[in-house]
N, C-alpha and C positions, 0 to 999 in steps of 0.2 A: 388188834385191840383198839378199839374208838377211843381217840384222846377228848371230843364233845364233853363240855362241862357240862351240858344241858340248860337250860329256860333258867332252873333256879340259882345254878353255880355262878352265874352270867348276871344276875339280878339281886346275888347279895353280896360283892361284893362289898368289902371291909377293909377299913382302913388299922382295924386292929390287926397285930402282930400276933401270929399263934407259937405256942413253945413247939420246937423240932419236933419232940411226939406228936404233936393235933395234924402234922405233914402227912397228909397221904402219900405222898413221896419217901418219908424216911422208916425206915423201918431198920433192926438187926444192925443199930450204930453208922447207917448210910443213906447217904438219896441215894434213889433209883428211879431210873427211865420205868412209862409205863411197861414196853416189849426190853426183857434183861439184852444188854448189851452181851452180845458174842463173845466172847473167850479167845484168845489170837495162841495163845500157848507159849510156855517161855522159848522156844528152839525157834518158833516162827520168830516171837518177839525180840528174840535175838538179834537174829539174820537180818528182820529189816532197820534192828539199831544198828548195826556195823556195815550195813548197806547204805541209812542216811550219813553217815561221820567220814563214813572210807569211801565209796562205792557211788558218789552222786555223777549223776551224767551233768554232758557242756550243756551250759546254757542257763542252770539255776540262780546265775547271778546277771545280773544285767551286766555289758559291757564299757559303758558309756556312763555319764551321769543322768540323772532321772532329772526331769525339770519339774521345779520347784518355786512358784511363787510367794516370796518371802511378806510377812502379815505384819505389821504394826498395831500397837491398840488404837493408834487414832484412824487406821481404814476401819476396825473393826467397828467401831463409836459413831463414824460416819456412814456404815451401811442399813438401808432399811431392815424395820422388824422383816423376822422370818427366812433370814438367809441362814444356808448351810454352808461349810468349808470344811473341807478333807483335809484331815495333818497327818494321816497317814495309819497304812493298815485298818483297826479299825475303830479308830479314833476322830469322831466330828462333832466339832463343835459347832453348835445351836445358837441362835440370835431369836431369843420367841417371847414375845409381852417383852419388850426393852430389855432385856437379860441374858444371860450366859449360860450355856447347859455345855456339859462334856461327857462325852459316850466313850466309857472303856478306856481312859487314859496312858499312852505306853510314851515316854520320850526319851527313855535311855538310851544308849549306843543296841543293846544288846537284851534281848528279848530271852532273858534265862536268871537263872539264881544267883552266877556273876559275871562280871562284867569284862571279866580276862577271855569268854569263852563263850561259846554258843551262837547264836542266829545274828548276825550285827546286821544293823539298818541299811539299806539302798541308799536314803538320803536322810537330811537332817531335816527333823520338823518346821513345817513355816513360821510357828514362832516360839518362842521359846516362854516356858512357864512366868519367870517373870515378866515380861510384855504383856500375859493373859490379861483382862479385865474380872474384876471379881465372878464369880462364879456360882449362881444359886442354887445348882446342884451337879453333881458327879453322875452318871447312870452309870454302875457297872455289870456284866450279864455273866461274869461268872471268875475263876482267879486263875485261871491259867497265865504264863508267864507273859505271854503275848496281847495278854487282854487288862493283867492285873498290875502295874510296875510299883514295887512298892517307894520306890525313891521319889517316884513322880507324885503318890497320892501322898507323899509326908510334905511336899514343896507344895500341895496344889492344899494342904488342908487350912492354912491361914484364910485363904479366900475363896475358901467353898463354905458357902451354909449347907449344904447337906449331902450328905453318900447314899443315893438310892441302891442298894443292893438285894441278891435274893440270898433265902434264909443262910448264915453260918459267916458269908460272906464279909456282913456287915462285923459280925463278933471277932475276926481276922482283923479287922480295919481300928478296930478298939484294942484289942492286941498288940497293932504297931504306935499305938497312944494318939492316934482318931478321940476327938470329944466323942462321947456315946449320945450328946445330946445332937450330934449332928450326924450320927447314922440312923438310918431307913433301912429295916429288910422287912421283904414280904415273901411269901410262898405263893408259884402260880396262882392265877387269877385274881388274886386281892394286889388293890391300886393305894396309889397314894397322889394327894393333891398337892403341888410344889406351887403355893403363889398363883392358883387358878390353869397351872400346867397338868394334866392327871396322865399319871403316868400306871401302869397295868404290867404287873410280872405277868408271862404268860409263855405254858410251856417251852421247851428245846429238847432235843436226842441228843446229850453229849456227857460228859463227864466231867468233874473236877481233882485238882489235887496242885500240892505243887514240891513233893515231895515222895519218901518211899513209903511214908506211914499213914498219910492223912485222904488216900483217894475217896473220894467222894465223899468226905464229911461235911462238903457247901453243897447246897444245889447252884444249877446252873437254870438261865431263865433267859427269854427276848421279853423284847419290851413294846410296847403301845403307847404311845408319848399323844398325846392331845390337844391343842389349844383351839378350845371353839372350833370351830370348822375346818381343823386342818387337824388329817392324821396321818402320821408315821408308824414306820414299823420298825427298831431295830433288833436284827435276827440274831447277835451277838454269836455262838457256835451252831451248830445242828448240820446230822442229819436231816434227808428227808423223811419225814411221817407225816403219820393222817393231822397232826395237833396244828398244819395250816391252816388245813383247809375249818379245822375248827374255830381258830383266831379271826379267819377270813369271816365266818359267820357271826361269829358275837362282835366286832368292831369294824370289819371292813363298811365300805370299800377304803382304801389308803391309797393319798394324795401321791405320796412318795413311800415304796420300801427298800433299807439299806439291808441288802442281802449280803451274807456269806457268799464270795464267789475267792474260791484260790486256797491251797493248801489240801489239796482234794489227792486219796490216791484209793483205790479199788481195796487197798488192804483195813483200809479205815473209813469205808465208808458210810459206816453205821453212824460215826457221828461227824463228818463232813462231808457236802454233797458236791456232788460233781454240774457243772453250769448246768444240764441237763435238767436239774433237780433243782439247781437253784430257780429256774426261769420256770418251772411247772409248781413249786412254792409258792413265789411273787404272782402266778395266774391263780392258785389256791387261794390268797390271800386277797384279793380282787384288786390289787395293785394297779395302778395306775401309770406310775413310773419307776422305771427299777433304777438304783444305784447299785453297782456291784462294791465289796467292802472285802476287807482281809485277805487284801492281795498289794503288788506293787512296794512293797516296805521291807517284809524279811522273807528269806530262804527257808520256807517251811515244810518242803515236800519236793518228790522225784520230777515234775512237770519243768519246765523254760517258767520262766519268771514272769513271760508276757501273756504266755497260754491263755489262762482267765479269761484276759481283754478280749484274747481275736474268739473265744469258745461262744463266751458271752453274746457278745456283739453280733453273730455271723446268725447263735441262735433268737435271738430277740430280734434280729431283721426278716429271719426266714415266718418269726410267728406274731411280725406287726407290734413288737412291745415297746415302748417308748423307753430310752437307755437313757442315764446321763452319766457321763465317763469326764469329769471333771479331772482336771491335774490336781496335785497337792497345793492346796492353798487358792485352789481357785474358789471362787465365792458362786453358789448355786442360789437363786431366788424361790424357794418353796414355792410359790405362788404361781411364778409361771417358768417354772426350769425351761430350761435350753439342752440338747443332746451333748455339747459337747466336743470336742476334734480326739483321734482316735490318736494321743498323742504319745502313747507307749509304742510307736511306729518309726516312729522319729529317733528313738533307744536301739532298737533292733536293725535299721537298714544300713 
């Protein structure tokens, strides 16, 4: 099934908000993927929950410490417009028109609903919430635990003017006592303009939920971030499908895309893609240079912790793609990146 908006879906974009009904996504009290998401069954669903908690092979945690370059507000204040920096998994923050942007915010110990339990961090973020400099808006692409941290958007909401989210997400973020006057949601393809920044909900293959009752009552979405001549892509979750190579045609080509690459396993691959897919994505998408994202932070799946880097890396050298494999907290220049040193190498030898 063709995820293509077409000529007109592309051309009228809207910054008006539509009620959950006008979603061609929502239907029968849910979003839905266009192709329905597979059915795993609860005995499979079983098996590989007590496979991830009991059953995980060596290797899924790093051995060593991750290195970590620690951020101050006064480097961030002294760097030029248009740099990027990685604080981890899949959280980066933005330097674009003299400002602040934060993708998917996670900085708690512990990537789950608490904090005695579940996926704990490799390292500790490069800086810490309050060190942040204000913050003109939040991007977030969907509320899973790893993507959504609610402690972090309650500490980050004094100094954010606004929560870009897709539709349901943002009514969650008002829920935790978020101003309503400082959330943003949109449904695929309708954008919103932050201060001359436009940013573009724009499909994903994945799912939401963060509990046993509420699966997919958000949509989940990537995003198209803009400023004047510079474009990004952040992929936030997904499978691979056709709705790249559609994103790729209505706004490519893109200067820089932050790809899903990590957390990948055959049994779920409907809505995480394996480097394979990531790197035939970022080529869909007429990408420029890939950043791999949502790896190196937490213990998300049956692979080595470092796998990503070397899958990545080995394939984007075999098909000429420009990588950049920055450490945590290192500072990337939009403008004219650098590849990077392959320094989850230095963890594992």
């Amino acid at each position: 099934m063709s995820l293509s908006p077409g000529i007109s879906s592309v051309t009228t974009l809207t910054t008006q908000v539509p009620s959950y009904a006008g979603s061609p996504q929502y239907r029968d009290g849910r979003f839905h993927n266009p192709i329905p998401r597979p059915s795993m069954g609860w005995w499979a669903g079983l098996k590989l929950t007590l496979s991830f908690f009991f059953a995980k092979p060596k290797g899924t945690v790093p051995d060593r410490p991750i290195p970590v370059r620690s951020l101050t507000r006064a480097q961030l204040d002294a760097a030029p417009d248009r740099s990027l920096y990685r604080l981890g998994h899949s959280t980066v923050l933005l330097k674009l028109r003299g400002r602040y942007w934060l993708t998917d915010p996670v900085f708690s110990e512990r990537a789950s609903p608490v904090q005695w339990a579940g996926p704990a961090r490799f390292h500790a973020p490069p800086i810490d919430i309050d060190e942040l400099p204000p913050l003109a808006g939040v991007i977030l692409s969907h509320n899973h635990y790893d993507h959504l941290d609610r402690a972090a958007v309650t500490r980050l909401a004094a100094k954010t003017e606004c929560f870009l989210t897709p539709l349901g997400v943002g009514d969650q973020l008002v829920g935790w006592g978020i101003d309503p006057d400082k959330v943003e949601q949109r449904d695929w393809w309708q954008s919103a303009d932050l201060g001359g920044l436009q940013c573009t909900a724009t499909p994903a293959q994945h799912f939401s939920g963060r509990g046993l009752g509420d699966g997919d009552s958000s949509l989940w979405a990537s995003w198209v971030i803009q400023d004047r001549d510079l474009r990004l892509f952040f992929s936030g979750d997904s499978g691979y499908f056709d709705g790249f190579k559609a994103i790729g045609d209505a706004f490519g080509p893109f200067d820089i895309t932050l790809m899903e690459t990590g957390a990948y396993d055959r049994r779920w691959a409907f809505v995480h893609m394996h480097p394979e897919e990531t790197l035939q994505a970022h080529v869909d998408l007429r990408g420029r240079w890939l950043l791999p994202i949502h790896n190196g932070t937490f213990d998300l799946a049956m692979h080595e912790w470092h796998e990503p880097f070397e899958r990545i890396a080995a394939l984007a050298a075999a098909r000429g793609v420009s990588l950049i494999t920055p450490e945590m907290g290192e500072r990337v220049h939009l403008e004219s990146p650098q590849s990077g040193s392959a320094w989850w190498r230095s963890v594992v030898e």
